[in-house]
N, C-alpha and C positions, 0 to 999 in steps of 0.2 A: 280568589275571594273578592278583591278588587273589583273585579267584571261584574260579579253577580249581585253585589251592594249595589253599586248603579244600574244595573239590569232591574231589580227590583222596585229602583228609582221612576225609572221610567213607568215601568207595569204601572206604578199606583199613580201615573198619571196616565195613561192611554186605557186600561184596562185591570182599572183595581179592583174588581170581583177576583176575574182569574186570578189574577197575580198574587191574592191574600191565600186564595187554594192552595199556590205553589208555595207559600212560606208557612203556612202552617203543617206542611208536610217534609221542609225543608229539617234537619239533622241541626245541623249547624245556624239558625234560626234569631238564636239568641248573641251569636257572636257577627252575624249579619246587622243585626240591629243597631250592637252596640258600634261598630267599626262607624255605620252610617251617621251615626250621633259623634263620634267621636271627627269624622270628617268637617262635619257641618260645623262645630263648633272650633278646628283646627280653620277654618275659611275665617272665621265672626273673630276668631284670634285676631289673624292676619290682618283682615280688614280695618280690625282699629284701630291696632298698630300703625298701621298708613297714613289715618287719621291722626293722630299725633302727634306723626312727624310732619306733617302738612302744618302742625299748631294748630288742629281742629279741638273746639270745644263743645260739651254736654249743651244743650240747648235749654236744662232748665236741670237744679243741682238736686244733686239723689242725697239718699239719708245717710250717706256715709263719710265722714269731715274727709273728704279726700279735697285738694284744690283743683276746680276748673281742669288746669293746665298739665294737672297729673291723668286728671281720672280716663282716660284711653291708653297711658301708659300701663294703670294700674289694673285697667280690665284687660289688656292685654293677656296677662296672668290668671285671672280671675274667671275669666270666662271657659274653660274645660273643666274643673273641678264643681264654679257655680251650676253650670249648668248639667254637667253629669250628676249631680245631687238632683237637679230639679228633674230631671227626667227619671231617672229612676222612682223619686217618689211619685209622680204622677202615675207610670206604669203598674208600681206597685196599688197605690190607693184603687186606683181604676180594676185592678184584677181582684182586689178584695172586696169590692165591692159586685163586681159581677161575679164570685165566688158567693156571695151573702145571701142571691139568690136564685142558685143552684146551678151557676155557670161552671160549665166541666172543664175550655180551654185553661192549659197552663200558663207560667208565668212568664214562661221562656218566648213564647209563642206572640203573647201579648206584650209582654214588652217590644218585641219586634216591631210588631206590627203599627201598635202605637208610635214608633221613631217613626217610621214614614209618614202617619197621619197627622202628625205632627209637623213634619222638617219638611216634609216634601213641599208644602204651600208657602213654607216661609223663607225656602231655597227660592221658589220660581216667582213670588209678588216679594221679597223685600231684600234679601241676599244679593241676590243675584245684580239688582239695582245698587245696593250701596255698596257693590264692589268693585262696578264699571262706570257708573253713574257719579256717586258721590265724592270720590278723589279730583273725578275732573272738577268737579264744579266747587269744591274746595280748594282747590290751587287756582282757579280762575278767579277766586275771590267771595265767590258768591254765600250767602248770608241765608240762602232757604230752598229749598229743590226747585230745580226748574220748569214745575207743572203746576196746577191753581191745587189749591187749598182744598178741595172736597176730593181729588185726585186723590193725593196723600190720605188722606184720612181713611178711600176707600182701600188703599194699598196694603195699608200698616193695621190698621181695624175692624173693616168688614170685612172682606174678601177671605184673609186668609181662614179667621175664623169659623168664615160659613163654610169653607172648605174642609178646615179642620174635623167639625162635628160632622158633617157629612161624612168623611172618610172613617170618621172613629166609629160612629152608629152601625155604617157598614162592617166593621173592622170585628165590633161587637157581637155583631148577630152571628156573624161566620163562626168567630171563635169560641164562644160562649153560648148561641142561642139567644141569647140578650134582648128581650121587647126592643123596637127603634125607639121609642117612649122614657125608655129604664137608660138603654144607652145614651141618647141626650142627655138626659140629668145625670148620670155617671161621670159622665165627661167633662160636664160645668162644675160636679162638686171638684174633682181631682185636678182640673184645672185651677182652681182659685187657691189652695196653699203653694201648689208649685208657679205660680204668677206671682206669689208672694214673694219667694225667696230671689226669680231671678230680676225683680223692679228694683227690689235692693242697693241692685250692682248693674246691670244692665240700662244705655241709658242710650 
């Protein structure tokens, strides 16, 4: 199971038309999805963890009376439960919605497919950096990433997103039939409640 989660990984980046063929025909589909989701957020665990004990702090405070000095302890925790909610309703809202206008793919299928189009841009621009990147330069002292100011912003804000809807649009049509038009806007509504829940906590 293992292999074919990151097998999958890679497809939707080297060749995610085929690779969506191969998981929509894939059995076991929906427990590929979830393992991938449950990894991603098993790393974003650890990683804050790190951050914590480094004495690393939130750069700007969330809406939850947690202290500074806690709150990567307290996400530590927070982060597989918060975010398997947030996915899941995204998955869910998004197939209800390509359901509402006569999309046939299942839920099984679509949530899958969704965890990749999702995780996979935010494994390879933001993860993947504040797990090799960000320790270091938190024990060396440093107070902000070590690349200019529009870098970040395009790391953490554009890039992945356009990636995102890209991959979901695609993601849509395969499974559902989906106008690329219907899946855009499908994608932004289902995104914006489950953005809601993980700003919350996530920081």
């Amino acid at each position: 199971m293992t292999r074919k989660v990151f097998a999958y990984a890679v497809g939707f980046v080297v060749a995610p038309k085929r690779t969506l063929g191969k998981l929509a025909e894939d059995p076991l589909a929906m427990w590929v999805g979830f393992w991938w989701a449950l990894l991603f957020l098993l790393a974003y665990s650890v990683t804050v963890l790190v951050f914590w004990l480094l004495g690393h702090q939130p750069v700007s405070q969330g809406w939850l009376t947690i202290p500074p000095d806690r709150w990567y302890l307290v996400h530590t925790f927070t982060t597989i439960p918060v975010g398997l909610a947030g996915f899941f309703s995204y998955a869910g809202l998004l197939h209800l919605l390509c359901r509402s206008v006569g999309g046939k793919g299942s839920f099984e299928v679509t949530f899958a497919a969704e965890m990749y189009c999702v995780i996979v841009p935010c494994v390879v621009l933001m993860l993947l950096l504040e797990m090799l990147v960000a320790p270091v330069a938190i024990a060396l002292g440093m107070k902000s990433v070590p690349w200019p100011y529009w870098v970040e912003v395009l790391r953490t804000f554009v890039l992945p997103f356009l990636w995102i809807f890209a991959l979901s649009v695609l993601s849509l049509r395969a499974i559902h039939g989906t106008h690329p038009l219907a899946g855009f806007v499908f994608t932004l509504l289902a995104l914006v409640p489950t953005g809601m829940i993980i700003a919350v906590f996530i920081r």
